[in-house]
N, CA, C and O atoms as a DFTB+ gen file, in Angstrom:
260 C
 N C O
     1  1    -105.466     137.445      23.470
     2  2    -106.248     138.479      22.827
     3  2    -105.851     139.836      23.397
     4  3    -105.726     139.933      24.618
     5  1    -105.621     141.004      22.528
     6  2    -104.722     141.760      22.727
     7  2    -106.403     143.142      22.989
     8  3    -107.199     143.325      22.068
     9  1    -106.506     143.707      24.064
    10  2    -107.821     144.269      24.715
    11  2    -107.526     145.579      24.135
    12  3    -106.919     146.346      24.882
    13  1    -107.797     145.966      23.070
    14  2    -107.948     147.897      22.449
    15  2    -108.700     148.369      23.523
    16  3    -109.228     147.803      24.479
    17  1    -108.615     149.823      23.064
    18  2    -109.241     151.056      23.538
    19  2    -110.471     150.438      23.417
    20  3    -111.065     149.978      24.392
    21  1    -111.015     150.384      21.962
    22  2    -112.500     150.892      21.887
    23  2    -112.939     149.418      22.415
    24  3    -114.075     149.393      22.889
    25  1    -112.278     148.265      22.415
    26  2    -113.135     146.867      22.787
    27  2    -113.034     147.062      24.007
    28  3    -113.904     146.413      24.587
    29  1    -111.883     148.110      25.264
    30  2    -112.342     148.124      26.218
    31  2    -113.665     148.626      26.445
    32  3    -114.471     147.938      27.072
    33  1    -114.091     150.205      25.821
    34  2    -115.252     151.117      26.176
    35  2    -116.196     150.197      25.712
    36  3    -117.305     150.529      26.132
    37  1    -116.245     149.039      24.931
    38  2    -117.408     148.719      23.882
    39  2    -117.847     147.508      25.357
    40  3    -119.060     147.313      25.427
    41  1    -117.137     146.875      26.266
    42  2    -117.190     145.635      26.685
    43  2    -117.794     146.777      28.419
    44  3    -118.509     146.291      29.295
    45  1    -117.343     147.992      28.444
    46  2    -117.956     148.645      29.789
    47  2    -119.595     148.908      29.289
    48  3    -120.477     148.635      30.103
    49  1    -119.959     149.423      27.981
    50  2    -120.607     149.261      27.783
    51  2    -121.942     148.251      27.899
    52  3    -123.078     148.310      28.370
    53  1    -121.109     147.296      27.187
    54  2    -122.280     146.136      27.406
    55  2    -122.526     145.750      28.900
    56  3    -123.655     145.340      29.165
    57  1    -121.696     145.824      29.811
    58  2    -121.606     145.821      31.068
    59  2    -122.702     146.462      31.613
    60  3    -123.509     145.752      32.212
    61  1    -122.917     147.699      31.534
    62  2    -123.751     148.677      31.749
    63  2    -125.041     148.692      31.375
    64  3    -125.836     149.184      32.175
    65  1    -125.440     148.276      30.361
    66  2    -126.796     147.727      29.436
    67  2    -127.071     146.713      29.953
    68  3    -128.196     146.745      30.450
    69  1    -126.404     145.534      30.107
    70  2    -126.943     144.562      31.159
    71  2    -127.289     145.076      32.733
    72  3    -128.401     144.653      33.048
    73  1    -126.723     145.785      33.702
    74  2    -127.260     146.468      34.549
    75  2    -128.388     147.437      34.282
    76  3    -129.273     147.454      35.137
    77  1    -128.486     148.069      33.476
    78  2    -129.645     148.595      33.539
    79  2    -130.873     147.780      33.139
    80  3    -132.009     148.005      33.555
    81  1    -130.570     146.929      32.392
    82  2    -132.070     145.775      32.032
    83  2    -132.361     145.203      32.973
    84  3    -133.524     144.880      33.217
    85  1    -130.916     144.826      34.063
    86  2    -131.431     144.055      35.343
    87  2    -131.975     144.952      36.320
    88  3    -133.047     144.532      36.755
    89  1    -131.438     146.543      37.041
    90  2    -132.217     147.294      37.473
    91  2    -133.586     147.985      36.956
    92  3    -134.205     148.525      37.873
    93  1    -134.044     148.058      35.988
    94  2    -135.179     148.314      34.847
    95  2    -136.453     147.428      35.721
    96  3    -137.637     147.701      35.524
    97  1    -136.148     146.669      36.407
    98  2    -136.939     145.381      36.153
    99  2    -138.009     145.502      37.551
   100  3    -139.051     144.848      37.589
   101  1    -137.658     146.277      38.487
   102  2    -138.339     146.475      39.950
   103  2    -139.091     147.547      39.974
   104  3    -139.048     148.274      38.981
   105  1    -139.899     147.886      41.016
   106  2    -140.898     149.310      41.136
   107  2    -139.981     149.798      42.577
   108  3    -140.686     149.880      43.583
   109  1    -138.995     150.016      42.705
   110  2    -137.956     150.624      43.639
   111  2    -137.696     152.056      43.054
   112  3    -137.135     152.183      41.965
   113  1    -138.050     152.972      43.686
   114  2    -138.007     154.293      43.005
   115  2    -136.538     155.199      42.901
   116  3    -136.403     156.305      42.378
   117  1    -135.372     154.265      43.647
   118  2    -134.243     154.465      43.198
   119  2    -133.566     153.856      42.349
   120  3    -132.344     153.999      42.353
   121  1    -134.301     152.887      41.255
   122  2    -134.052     152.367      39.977
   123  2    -133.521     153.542      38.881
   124  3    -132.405     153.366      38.392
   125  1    -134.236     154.639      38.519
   126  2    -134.015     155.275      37.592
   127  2    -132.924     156.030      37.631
   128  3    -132.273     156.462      36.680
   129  1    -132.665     156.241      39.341
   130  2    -131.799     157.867      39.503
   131  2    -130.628     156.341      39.797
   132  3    -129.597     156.990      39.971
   133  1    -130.290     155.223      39.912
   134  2    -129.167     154.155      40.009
   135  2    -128.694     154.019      38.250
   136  3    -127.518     154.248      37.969
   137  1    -129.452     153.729      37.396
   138  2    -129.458     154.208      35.854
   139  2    -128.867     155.134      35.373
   140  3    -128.054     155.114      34.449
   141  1    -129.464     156.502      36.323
   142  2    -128.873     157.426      35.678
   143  2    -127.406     157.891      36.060
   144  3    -126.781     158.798      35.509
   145  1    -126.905     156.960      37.288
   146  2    -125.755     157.760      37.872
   147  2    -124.881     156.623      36.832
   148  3    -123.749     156.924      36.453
   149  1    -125.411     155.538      36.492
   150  2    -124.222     154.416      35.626
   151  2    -124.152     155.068      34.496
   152  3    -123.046     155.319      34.015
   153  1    -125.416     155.491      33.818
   154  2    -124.873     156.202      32.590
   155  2    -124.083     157.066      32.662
   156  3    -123.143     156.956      31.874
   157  1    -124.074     158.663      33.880
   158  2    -123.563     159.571      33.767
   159  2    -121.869     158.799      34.087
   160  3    -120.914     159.129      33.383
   161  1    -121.739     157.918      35.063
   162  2    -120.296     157.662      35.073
   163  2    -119.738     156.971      33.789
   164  3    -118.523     157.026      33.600
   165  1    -120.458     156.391      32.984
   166  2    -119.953     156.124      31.820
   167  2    -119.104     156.783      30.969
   168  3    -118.032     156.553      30.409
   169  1    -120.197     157.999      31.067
   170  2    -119.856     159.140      30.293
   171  2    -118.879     159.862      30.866
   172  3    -117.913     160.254      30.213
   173  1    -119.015     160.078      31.988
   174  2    -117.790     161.024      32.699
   175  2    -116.215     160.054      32.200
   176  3    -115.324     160.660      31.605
   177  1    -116.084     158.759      32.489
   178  2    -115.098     157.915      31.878
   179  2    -114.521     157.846      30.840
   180  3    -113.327     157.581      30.701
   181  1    -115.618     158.167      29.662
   182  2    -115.317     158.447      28.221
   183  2    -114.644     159.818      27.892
   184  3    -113.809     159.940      26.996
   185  1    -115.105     160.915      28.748
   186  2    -114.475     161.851      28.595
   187  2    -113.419     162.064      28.922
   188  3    -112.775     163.057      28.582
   189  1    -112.922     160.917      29.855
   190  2    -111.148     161.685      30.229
   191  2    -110.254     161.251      29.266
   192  3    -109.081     161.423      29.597
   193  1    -110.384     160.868      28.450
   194  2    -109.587     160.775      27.034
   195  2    -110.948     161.689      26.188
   196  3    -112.169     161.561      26.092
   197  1    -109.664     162.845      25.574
   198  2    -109.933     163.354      24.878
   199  2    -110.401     163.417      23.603
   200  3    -111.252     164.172      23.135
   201  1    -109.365     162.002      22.754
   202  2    -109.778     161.601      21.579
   203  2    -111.061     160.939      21.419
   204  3    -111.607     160.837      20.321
   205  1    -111.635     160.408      22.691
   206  2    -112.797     159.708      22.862
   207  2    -113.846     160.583      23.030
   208  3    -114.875     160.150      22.511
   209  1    -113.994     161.899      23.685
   210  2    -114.674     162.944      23.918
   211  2    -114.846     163.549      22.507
   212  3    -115.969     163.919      22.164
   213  1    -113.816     163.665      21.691
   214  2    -114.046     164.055      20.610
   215  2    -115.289     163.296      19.522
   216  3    -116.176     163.770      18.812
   217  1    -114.701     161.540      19.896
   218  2    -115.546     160.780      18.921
   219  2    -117.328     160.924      20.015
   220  3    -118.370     160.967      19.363
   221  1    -117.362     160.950      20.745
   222  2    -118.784     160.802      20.936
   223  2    -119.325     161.273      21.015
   224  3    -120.491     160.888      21.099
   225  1    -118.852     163.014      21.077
   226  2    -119.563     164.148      20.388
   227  2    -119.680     164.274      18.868
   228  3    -120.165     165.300      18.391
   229  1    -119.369     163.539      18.294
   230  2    -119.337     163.522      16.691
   231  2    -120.899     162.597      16.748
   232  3    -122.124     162.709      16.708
   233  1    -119.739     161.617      16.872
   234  2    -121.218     160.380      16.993
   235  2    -122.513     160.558      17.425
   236  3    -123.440     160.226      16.687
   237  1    -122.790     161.208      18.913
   238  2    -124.116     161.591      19.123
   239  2    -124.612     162.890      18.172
   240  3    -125.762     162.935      17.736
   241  1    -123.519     164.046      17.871
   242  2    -124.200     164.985      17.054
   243  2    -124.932     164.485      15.410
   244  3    -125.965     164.878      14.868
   245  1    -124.167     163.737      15.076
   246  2    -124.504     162.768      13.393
   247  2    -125.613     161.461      14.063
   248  3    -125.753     160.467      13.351
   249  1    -126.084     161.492      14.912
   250  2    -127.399     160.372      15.333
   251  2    -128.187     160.870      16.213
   252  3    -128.828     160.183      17.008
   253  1    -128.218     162.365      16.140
   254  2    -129.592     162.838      17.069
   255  2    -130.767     162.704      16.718
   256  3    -131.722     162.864      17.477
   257  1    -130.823     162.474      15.836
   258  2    -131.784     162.541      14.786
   259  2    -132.890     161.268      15.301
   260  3    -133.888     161.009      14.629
């Protein structure tokens, strides 16, 4: 099976959503700010390709809603 771009970002993804459902789950008050640093590195990741920075500013601007 030949691993694309986007089935890589799509598979860090799900990666990430499962960590946060499993950190979600305690009253540890460094749960949220551990959440928030996986999302922000997500995002920082997505952005170093450009063409990808491009699509997920599209994408979040057309689903803010």
């Amino acid at each position: 099976m030949h691993l694309t771009k986007n089935r890589f970002y799509q598979s860090i993804f799900y990666i990430l959503i499962s960590f946060l459902i499993i950190f979600n789950g305690g009253n540890y008050d460094m749960y949220p700010q551990f959440n928030f640093v996986l999302v922000g590195s997500f995002f920082l990741y997505c952005f170093t390709d450009l063409n990808y920075k491009a699509h997920i500013k599209k994408f979040f601007f057309e689903n803010k809603k």
